[in-house]
C-alpha positions in Angstrom: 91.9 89.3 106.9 94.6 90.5 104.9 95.0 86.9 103.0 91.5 86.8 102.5 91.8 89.6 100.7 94.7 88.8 99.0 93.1 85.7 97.7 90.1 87.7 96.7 92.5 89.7 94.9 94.1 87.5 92.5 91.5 84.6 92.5 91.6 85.1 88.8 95.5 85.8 88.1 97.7 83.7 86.7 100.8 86.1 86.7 103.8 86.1 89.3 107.0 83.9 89.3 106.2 80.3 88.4 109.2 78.2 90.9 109.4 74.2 89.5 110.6 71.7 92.0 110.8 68.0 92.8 110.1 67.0 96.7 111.8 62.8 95.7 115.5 62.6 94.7 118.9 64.1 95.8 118.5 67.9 97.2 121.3 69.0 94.5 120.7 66.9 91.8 119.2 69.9 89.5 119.5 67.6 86.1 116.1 65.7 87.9 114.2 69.1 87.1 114.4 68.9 83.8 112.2 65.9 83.9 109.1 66.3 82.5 107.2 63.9 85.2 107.5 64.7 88.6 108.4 68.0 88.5 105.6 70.3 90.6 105.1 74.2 89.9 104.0 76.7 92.6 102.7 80.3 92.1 104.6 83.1 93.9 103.3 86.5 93.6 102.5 87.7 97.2 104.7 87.4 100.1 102.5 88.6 103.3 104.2 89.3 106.8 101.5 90.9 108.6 100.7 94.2 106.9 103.6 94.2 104.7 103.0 92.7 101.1 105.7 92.0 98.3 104.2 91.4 95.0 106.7 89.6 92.2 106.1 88.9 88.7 108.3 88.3 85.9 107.1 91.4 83.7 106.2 94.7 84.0 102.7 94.4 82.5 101.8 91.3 85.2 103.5 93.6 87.9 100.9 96.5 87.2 98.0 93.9 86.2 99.2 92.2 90.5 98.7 96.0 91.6 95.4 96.9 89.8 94.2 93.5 91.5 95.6 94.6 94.7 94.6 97.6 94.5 90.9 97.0 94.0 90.5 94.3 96.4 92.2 96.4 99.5 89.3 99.1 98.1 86.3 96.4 98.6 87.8 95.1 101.9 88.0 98.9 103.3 91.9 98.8 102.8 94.3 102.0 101.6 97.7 101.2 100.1 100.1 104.0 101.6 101.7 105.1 98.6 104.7 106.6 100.6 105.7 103.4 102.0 104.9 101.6 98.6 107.6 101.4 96.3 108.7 99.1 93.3 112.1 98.0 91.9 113.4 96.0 89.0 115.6 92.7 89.5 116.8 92.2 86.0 118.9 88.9 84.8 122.2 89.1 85.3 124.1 91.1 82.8 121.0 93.1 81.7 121.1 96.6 83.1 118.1 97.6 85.3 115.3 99.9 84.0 112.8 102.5 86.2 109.7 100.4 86.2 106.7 102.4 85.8 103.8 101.4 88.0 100.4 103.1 88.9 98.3 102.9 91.7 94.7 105.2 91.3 96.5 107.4 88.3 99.7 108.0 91.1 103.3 106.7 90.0 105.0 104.5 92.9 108.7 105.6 93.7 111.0 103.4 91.8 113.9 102.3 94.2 117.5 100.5 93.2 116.8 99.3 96.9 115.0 99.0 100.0 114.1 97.4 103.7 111.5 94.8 103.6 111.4 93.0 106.9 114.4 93.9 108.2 116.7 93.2 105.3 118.0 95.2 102.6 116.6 94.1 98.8 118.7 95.6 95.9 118.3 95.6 92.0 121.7 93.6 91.6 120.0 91.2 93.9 123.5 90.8 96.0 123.8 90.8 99.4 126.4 93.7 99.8 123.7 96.6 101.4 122.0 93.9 103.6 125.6 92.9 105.1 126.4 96.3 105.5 123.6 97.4 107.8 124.0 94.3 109.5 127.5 95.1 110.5 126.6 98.5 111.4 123.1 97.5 113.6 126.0 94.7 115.1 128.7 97.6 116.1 125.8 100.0 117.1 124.4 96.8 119.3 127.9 96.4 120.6 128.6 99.8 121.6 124.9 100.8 123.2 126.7 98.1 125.5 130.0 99.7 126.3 129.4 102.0 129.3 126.4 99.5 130.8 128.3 96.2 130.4 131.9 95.9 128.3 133.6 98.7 130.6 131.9 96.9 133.9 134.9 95.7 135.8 131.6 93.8 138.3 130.6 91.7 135.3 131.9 88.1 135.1 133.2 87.4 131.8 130.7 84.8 131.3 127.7 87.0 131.4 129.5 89.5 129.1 129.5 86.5 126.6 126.5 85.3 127.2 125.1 89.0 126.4 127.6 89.3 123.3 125.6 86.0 122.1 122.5 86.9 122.5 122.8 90.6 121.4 125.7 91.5 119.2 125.3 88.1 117.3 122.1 87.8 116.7 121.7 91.7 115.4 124.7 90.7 113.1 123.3 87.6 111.6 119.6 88.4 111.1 118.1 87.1 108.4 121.6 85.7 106.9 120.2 81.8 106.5 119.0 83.5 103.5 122.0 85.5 101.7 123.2 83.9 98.7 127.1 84.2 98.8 128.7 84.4 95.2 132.7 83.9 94.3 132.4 87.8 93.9 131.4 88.9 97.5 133.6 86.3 99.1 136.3 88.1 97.2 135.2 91.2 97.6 134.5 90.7 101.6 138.5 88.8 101.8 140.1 92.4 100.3 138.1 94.6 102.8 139.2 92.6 106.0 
């Protein structure tokens, strides 16, 4: 129901982030992109997960023009928006300092955030990974020492099962969500001096 509605919503939009790509060639060859044949545009604007909705655009106005949309369709399908869990943040370009976007929903400002969880991973205005590694290590030591008394401290316990747990707990807690954390020369640096 809730994509229905979505496409309901912005069956008349043209804002969001426009991505180009090429699905023939090398994988890293990014010189064929600048081709003016072959090259294939997709709209991003909503990413749904159940009932959690991300809305992107590139400016301010299509970012309260995607909420006005948003905002009326949820109306005609029966839908509230809870405007404490709603919240919007600004990604600028590199080098550009961020600003506190202004967006309305119904007359009511939405908290502007330099951060926040969506999904289980931590989304920042500097758009680097740092916060989202962070709480990973910490959910991966809080994972590991729930464990202690029950299982590490268990002189019973082959090793074997205690690895076999370690894997399937303390790892996976640790690197959820990681296949998508873009490592820069920066945080590899910054992660080498903190170890």
């Amino acid at each position: 129901m809730f994509a229905v509605m979505l496409q309901d919503a912005f069956r008349h939009s043209s804002s969001g982030v426009y991505v180009r790509f090429r699905t023939d060639g090398g994988l890293f060859n990014l010189r064929r992109l600048q081709e003016k044949t072959k090259v294939l545009k997709a709209l991003i604007r909503d990413l749904l997960f159940a009932d959690y909705c991300a809305l992107a655009a590139h400016t301010l106005a299509d970012v309260q023009l995607l909420t006005d949309c948003f905002s009326r369709a949820a109306k005609r399908f029966g839908l509230t928006i809870s405007m404490k869990k709603t919240e919007v943040m600004h990604q600028p370009k590199p080098d550009l300092l961020a600003q506190q976007p202004v967006v309305h929903v119904d007359g009511a400002a939405l908290n502007a955030v330099d951060r926040f969880c969506y999904l289980g991973s931590v989304l920042s205005n500097d758009a680097t990974i740092d916060n989202d590694v962070t709480k990973r290590l910490a959910a991966a030591s809080g994972a590991f020492g729930a464990l202690e008394k029950r299982l590490w401290n268990e002189r019973d316990v082959r090793l074997a099962t205690k690895v076999a747990v370690y894997k399937a707990v303390v790892l996976t807690t640790l690197l959820y969500g990681c296949e998508a954390w873009t490592s820069t020369d920066a945080t590899s640096r910054s992660w080498t001096r903190s170890t």
